[in-house]
N, C-alpha and C positions, 0 to 999 in steps of 0.2 A: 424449383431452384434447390440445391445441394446446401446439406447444411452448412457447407465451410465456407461455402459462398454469402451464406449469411451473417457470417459471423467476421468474415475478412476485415482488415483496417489498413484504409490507407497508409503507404509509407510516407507521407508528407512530413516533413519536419512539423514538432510542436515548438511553438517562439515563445516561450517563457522562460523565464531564468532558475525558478526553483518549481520542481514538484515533487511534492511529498508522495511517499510508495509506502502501500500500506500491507499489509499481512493478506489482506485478499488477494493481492494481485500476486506477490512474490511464490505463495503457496500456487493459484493458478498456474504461474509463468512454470516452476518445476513439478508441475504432476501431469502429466497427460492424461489421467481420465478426468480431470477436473471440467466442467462443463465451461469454463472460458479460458481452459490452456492456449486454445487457438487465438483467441482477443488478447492474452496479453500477450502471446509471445510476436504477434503483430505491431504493436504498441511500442513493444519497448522500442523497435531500433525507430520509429516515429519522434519519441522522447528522448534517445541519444543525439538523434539526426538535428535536433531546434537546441542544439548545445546545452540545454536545462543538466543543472544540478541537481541528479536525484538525491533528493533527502529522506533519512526515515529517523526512525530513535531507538537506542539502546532497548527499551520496550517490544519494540515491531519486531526485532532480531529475536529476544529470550521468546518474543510467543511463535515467531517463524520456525526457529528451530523446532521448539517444543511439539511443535502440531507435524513437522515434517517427519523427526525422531519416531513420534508415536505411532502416525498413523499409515508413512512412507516407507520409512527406516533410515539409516544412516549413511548410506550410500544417497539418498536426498540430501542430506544434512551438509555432505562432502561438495555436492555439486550447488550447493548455496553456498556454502561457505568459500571454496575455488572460484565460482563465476560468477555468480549476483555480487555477492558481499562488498569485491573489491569495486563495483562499480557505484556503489551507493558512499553518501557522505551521514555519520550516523552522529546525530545529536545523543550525549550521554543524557541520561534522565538523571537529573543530583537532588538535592534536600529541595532546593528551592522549586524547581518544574514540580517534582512529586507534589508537595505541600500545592500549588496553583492547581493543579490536575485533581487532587484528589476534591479539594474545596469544590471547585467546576460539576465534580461527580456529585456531589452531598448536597451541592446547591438544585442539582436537576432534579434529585431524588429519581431516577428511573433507572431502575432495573436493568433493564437490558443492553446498555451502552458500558464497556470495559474502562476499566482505569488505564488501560493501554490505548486505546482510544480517545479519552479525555485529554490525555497527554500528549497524544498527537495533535487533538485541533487546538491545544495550547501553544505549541510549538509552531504549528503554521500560522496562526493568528499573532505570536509575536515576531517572525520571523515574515508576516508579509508573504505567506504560500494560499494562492486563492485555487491551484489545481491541484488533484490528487489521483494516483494512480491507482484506484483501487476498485472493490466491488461491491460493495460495503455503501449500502442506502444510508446510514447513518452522516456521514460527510456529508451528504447532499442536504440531509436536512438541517444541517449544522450551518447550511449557503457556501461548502466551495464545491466547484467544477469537477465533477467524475471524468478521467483520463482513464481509454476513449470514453467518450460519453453515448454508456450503454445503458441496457436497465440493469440496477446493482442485482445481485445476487444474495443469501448468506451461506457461510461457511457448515 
């Protein structure tokens, strides 16, 4: 079997109302040698197609940029900014998310999980988001549903 054949997703509509998109997927979806370029860019019209509200936060965006700026270049930057961006609904991050996210961070005490991250399963948890588009094993262990549900990956 062919690797893309492995990796293919159905286009089935996803029936949920909100999923949160996270820095893994969006980086996946615009870099072609990313090793799940082909999963997410599968995916998304799946999760346009089930009418879901992609959501992310002011956070996802500065670390999307940043990681695509640096390590793509700007011409990545252009084509998030042009075609992902306007398709996503972005939760600002203000005093009060920070202060909850950041507690959440200080309360886990572990290392490895981002304040950008924290703030994300803040947001989905107050916001009632149980799936997430991303690739990022941390949400799964956090209990919401990886969208597709692959094995996570890290960046």
């Amino acid at each position: 079997m062919s690797r893309n054949a492995t990796t293919r997703i159905s286009p089935m509509p996803i029936p949920v109302n909100e999923v949160f998109v996270d820095t893994s997927a969006l980086y996946a979806l615009l870099v072609e040698t990313d090793d799940k370029h082909h999963v997410a860019r599968g995916a998304l019209p799946a999760l346009r197609g089930g009418g879901a509200n992609l959501v992310t936060s002011s956070f996802v965006v500065l670390e999307s940029v940043t990681l695509l700026q640096s390590r793509i270049g700007v011409a990545a930057v252009r084509a998030f900014y042009d075609d992902v961006l306007p398709l996503l609904v972005v939760v600002w991050v203000g005093e009060g998310l920070l202060h909850r996210a950041m507690a959440s961070l200080l309360a886990a005490s572990h290392r490895g999980v981002s304040l950008t991250d924290w703030s994300s399963f803040t947001i989905m948890r107050e916001r009632g988001i149980g799936h997430v588009f991303a690739f990022d094993g941390d949400f799964a262990r956090q209990g919401f549903e990886l969208v597709p549900a692959s094995a996570p990956s890290t960046m």
